[in-house]
Structures are given as C-alpha cells and as structure tokens.
C-alpha positions as CSV (number, residue, x, y, z in Angstrom):
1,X,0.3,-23.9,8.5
2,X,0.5,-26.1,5.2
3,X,-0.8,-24.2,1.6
4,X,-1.3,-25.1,-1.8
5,X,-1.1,-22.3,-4.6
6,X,-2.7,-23.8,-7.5
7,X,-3.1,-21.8,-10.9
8,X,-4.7,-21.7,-14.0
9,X,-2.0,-19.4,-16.3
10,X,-2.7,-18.6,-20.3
11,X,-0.4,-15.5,-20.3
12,X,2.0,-15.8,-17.6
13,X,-0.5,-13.1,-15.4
14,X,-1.8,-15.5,-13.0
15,X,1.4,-17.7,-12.6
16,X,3.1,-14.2,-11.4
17,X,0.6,-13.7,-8.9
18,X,0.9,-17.2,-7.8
19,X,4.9,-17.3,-7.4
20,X,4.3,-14.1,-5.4
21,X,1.7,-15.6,-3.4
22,X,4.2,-19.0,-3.0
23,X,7.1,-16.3,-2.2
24,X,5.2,-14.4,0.9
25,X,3.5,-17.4,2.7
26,X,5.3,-18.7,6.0
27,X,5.2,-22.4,6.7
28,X,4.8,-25.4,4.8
29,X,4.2,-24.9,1.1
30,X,3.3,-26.1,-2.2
31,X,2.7,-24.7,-5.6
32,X,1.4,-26.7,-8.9
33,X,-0.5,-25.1,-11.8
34,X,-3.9,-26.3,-11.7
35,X,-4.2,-29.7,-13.7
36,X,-1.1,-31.2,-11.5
37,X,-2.6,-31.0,-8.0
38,X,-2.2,-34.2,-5.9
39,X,-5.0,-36.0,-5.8
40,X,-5.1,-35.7,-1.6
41,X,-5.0,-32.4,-0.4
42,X,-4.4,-31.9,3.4
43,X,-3.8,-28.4,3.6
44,X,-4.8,-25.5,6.0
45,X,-5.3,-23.1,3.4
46,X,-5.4,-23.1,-0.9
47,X,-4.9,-20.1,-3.1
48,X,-6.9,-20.9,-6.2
49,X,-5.6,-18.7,-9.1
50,X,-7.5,-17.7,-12.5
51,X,-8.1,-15.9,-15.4
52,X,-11.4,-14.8,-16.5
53,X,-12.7,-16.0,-19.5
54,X,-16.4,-14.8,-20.5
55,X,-17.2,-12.7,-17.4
56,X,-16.4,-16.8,-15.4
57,X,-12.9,-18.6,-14.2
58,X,-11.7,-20.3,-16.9
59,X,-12.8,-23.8,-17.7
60,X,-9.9,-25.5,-15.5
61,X,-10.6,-23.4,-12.4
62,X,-14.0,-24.2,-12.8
63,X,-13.6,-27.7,-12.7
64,X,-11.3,-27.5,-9.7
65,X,-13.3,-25.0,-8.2
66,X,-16.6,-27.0,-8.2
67,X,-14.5,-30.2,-6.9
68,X,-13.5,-28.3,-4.2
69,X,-14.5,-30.2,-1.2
70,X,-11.8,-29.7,1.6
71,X,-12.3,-28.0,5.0
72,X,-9.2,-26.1,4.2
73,X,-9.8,-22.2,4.0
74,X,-9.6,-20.8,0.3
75,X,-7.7,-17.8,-0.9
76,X,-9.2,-16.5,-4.6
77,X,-7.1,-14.5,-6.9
78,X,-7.6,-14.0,-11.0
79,X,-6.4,-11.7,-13.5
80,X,-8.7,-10.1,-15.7
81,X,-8.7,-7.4,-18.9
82,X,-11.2,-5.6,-17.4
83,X,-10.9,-2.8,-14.4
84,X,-10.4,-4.2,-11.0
85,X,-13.8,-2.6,-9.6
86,X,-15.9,-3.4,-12.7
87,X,-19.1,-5.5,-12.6
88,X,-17.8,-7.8,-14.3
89,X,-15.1,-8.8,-12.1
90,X,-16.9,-8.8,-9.1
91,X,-20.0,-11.0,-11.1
92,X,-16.8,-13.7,-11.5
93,X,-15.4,-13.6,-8.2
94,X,-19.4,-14.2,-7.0
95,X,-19.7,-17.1,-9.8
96,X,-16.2,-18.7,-8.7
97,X,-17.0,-18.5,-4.8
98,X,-20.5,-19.9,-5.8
99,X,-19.0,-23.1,-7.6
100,X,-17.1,-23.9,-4.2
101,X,-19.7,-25.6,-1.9
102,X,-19.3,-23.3,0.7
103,X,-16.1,-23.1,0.8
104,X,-14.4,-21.0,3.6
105,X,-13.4,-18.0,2.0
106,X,-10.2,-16.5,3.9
107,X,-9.7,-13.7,0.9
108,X,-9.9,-12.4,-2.9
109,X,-7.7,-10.9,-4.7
110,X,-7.8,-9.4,-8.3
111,X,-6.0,-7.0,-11.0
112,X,-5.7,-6.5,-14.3
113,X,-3.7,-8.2,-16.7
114,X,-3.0,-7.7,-20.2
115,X,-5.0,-9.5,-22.5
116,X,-3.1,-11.9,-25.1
117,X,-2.9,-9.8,-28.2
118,X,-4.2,-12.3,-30.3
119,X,-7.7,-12.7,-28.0
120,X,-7.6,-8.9,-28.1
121,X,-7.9,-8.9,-31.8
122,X,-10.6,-11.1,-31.6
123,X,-12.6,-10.4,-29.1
124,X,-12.7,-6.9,-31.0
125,X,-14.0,-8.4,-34.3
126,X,-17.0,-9.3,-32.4
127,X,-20.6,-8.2,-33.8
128,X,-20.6,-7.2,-29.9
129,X,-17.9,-7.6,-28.1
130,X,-17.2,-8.2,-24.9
131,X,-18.2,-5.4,-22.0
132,X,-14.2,-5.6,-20.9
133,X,-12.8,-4.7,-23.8
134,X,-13.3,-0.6,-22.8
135,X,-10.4,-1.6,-20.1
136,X,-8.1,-3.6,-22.3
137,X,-5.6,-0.8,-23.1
138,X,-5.4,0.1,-19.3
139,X,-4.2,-3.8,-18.4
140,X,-1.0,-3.6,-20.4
141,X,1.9,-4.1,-18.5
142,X,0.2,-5.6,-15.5
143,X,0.3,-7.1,-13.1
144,X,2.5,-4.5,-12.3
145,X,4.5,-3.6,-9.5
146,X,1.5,-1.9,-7.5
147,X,-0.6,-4.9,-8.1
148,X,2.2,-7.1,-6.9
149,X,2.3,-4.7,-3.9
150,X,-1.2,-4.9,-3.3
151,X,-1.0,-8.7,-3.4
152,X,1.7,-8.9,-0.6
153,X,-0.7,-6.9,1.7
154,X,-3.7,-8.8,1.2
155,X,-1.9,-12.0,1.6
156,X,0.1,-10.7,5.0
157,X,-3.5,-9.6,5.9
158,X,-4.7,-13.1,5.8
C-alpha cells in the first residue's frame, strides 16, 4: 500500500500527529506538510492533517481539500482548542469531508491541542468570542500521550 501524510501545522500539533501517523503505517510512504505535495499523487491512501481555524480547516487544507480529486481513500485528522466531542468539531470534520468531492473516507481522527498563546489572547478580546474558548485551558499540553495512543489505534484500525 503507498500513503501520503500531508499537513497543515501552525503550532507543531498537527505535525505530531502526522509523524505519528508517518511512524505506524506499513508499506510505502510519504510525508510533506501541505503546500509541498507533488503535483501527481498515486497513492492508495492520504492522511490529510489540520488545524481548525473558525469552526473550518484552515485555509490550506481547504484548498487541498477541495482539490482533492484522487480515487485514493482519505484519512482526516485535525487538532482543535475545543473538546474532542464538541459541536464544533464535529461541524468541521462535516465541512472538511464536504469540501472533498466524495471522497472515500477510510477514517477521522481528532484531539485537542493547545492553542497558540498569542491567538488565545485574542480570540479572548473578542466582543464575542469564539464558542471554543470554554475548552482552551483543557488543550494545554496536548496532544498528549493518550491522544497519541488513541491515534495509533485508529490508524492500526484502518
């Protein structure tokens, strides 16, 4: 089996899940953050990585995402501030699926990473801010070694 592990990383959060990802998979392999992807992709199947940005992937993985043409099956996994089982995550997750024609979808994982301290700050001087925010203090130190756990499983479960 041939994979690409492509990845949009502002924090270091979603590049850790991705080497993890690269680290567990059998076979023929590949790994490039997202805006250095080869132009032809052959590949059985491609882990897409992201971080959330305003309840959506952020801008690169939406571009990727919504280029995504190849028969190959697609893994999803982001980071996010907010709590794993919130609405907001699972509204992302719908949105980044929806942007991929179609795609085959052969998995998604998410956790919670922590927020740059400088978006934190403000995001919090917002005359509303931002539903995730509640869950902020609960993503420092994540991913963490549980998460990283629970990302080996779901990928040997693929």
């Amino acid at each position: 089996m041939k994979t690409l592990v492509t990845y949009s990383s502002q924090t270091g959060n979603t590049l850790k899940l991705a080497k993890t990802i690269y680290d567990e998979l059998k076979g023929e392999k590949e790994i490039f953050p997202m805006d250095q992807v080869p132009s032809t992709i052959d590949y059985d199947l491609v882990a897409v990585g992201f971080w959330l940005q305003a309840g959506k992937p952020d801008p690169k993985a939406m571009a990727y995402l919504s280029k995504f043409t190849q028969s190959s099956r697609l893994f999803l996994f982001a980071t996010h501030g907010a709590a794993t089982d919130s609405d907001h995550v699972k509204h992302a997750v719908d949105y980044a699926v929806g942007l991929t024609n179609n795609a085959q979808i052969a998995g998604v994982f998410t956790c919670q990473g922590e927020v740059n301290p400088k978006v934190l700050e403000k995001v919090k001087q917002k005359p509303e801010p931002p539903v995730w925010i509640k869950d902020a203090d609960t993503a420092i130190g994540h991913p963490n070694e549980l998460d990283i756990q629970d990302l080996i499983n779901t990928i040997r479960g693929l």
